[in-house]
C-alpha positions as CSV (number, residue, x, y, z in Angstrom):
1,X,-20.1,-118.1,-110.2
2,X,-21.6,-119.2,-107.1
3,X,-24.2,-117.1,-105.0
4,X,-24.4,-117.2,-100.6
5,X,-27.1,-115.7,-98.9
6,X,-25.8,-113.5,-96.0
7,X,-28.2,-113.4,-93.1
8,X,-28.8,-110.1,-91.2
9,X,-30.0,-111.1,-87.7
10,X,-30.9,-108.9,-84.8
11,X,-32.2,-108.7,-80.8
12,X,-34.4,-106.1,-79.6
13,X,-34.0,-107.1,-75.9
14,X,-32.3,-109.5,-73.7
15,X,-34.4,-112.6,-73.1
16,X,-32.6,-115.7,-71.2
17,X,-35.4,-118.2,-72.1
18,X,-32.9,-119.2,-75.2
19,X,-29.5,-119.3,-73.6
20,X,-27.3,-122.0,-72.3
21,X,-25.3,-122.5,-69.6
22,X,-21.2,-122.2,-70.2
23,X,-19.6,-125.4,-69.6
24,X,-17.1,-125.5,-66.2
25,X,-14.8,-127.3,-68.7
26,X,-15.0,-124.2,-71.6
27,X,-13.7,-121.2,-69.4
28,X,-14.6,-118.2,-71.5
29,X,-12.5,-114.8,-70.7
30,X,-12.3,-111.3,-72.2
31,X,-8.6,-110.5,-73.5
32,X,-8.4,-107.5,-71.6
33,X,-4.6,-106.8,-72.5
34,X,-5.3,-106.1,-76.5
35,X,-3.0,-107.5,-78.9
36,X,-4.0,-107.1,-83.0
37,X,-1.9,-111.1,-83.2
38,X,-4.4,-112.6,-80.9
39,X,-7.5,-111.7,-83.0
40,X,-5.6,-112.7,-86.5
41,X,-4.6,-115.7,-85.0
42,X,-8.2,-116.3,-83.9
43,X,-9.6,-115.2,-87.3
44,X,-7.6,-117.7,-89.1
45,X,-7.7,-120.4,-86.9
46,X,-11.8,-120.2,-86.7
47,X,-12.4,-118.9,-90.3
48,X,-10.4,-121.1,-92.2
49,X,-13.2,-123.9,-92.9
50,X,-15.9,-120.8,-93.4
51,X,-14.2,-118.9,-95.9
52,X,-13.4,-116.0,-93.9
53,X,-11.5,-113.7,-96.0
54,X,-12.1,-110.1,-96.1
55,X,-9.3,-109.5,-93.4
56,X,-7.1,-112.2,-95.3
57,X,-4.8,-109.4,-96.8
58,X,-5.0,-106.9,-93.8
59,X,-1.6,-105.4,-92.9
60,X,-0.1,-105.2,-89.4
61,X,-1.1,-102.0,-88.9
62,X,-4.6,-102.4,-90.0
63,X,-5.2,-105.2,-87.8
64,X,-3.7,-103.3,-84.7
65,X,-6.3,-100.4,-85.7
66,X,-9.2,-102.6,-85.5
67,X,-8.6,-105.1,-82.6
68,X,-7.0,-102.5,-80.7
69,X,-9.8,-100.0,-80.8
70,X,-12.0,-99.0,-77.7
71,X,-15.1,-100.2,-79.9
72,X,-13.8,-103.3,-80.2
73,X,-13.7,-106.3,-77.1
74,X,-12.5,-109.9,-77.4
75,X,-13.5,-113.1,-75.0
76,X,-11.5,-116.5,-76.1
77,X,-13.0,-119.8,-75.0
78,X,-10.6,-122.2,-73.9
79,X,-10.6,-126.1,-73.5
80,X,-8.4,-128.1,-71.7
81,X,-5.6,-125.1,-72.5
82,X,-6.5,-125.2,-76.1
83,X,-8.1,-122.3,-77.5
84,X,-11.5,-123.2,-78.9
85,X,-13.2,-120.3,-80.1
86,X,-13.6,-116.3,-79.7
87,X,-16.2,-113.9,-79.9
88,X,-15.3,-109.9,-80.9
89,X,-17.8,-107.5,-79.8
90,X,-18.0,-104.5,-82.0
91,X,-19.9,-101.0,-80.7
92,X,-21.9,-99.9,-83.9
93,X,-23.1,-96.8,-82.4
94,X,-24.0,-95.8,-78.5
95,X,-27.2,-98.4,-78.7
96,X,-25.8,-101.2,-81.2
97,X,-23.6,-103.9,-80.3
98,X,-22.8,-106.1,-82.7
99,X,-21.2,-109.7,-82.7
100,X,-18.4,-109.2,-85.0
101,X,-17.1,-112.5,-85.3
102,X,-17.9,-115.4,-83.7
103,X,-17.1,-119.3,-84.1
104,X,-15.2,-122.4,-82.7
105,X,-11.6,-124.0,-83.7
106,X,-12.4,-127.3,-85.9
107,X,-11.5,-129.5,-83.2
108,X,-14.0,-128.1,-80.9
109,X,-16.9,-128.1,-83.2
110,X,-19.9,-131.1,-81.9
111,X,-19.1,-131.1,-78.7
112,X,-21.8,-128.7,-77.6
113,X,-19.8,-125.5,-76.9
114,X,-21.7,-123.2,-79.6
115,X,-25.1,-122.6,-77.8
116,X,-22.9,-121.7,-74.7
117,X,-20.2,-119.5,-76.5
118,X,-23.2,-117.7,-78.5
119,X,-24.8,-117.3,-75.8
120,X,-22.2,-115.8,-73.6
121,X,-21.7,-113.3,-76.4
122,X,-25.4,-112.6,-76.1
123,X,-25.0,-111.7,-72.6
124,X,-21.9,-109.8,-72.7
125,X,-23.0,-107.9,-75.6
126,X,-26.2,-106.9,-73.6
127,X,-24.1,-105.5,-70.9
128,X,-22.0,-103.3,-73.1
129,X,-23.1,-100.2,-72.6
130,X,-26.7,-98.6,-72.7
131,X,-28.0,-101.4,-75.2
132,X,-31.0,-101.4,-77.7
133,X,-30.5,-103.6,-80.4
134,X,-27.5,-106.5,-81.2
135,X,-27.2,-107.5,-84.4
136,X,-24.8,-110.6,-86.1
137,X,-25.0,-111.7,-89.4
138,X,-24.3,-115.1,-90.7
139,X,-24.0,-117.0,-94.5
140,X,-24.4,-120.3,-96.1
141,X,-20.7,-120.3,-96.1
142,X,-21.0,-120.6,-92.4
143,X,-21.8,-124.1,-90.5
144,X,-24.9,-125.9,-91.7
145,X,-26.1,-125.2,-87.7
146,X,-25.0,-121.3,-88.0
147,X,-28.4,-119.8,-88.8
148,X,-30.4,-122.2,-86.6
149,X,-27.7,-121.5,-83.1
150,X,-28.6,-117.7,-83.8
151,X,-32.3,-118.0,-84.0
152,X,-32.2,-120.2,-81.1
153,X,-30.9,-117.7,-78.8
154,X,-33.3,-115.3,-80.2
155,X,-31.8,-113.8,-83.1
156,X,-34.4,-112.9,-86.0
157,X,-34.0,-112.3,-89.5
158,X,-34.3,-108.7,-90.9
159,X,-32.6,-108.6,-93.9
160,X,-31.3,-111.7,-96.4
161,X,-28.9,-110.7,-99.4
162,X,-27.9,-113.4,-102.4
163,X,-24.2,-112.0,-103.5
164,X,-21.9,-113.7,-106.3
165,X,-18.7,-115.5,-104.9
């Protein structure tokens, strides 16, 4: 069996100093009208090279549930009409935001779009309400840049767990 380490980061308060601008050419735009197909099409497109598979088996009606909730809010980030990645921001609890899911479409990945899309969800997630603490978490599944892009917009580490896979 093989072991990943899951990384449990957080933000105590919204600092610029690490953010990046958002491309003109990577529009980035909350999916106001919520439909459950969107975010499992966005799931699988983006989690398919990371292993992304506890929703995998989700039902119809499970995924409506979650994506269609009032805790839950989607931006997709598009590219020349393509759709190149998504963030889902997840309310935890009145003071906790956290960045559910996160990530760029293969074809989109080295071009320089994650720093902006992370940060974007940084600042959206920060406006969500009346805000303490954000909190994302991350594995060695992930990209090889995963940990690093997180820490870079100011993301620490409280917590690290080594589970079998």
């Amino acid at each position: 069996m093989a072991a990943v380490t899951i990384y449990y980061l957080e933000m105590h308060s919204f600092d610029t100093r690490g953010l990046k601008p958002v491309p003109q050419d990577l529009p980035i735009e909350e999916a106001c009208i919520k439909q459950y197909q969107v975010n499992r099409l966005l799931y699988e497109l983006v989690g398919e090279n990371w292993q992304w598979h506890d929703k995998a088996d989700w039902s119809s009606e499970r995924w409506k549930e979650y994506a269609e909730s009032d805790s839950l809010r989607t931006w997709i980030a598009t590219h020349r009409g393509s759709m190149a990645g998504y963030f889902e921001l997840q309310k935890i609890d009145p003071h906790t935001n956290e960045i559910a899911y996160f990530g760029l479409a293969e074809k989109f990945i080295g071009k320089g779009f994650g720093g902006a899309l992370l940060s974007e969800a940084v600042r959206q997630a920060w406006q969500w309400g009346d805000v303490k603490r954000v909190i994302v978490n991350t594995c060695t599944h992930d990209h090889p840049n995963a940990l690093k892009n997180y820490q870079s917009r100011g993301f620490t580490v409280y917590r690290e767990k080594v589970v079998a896979v």
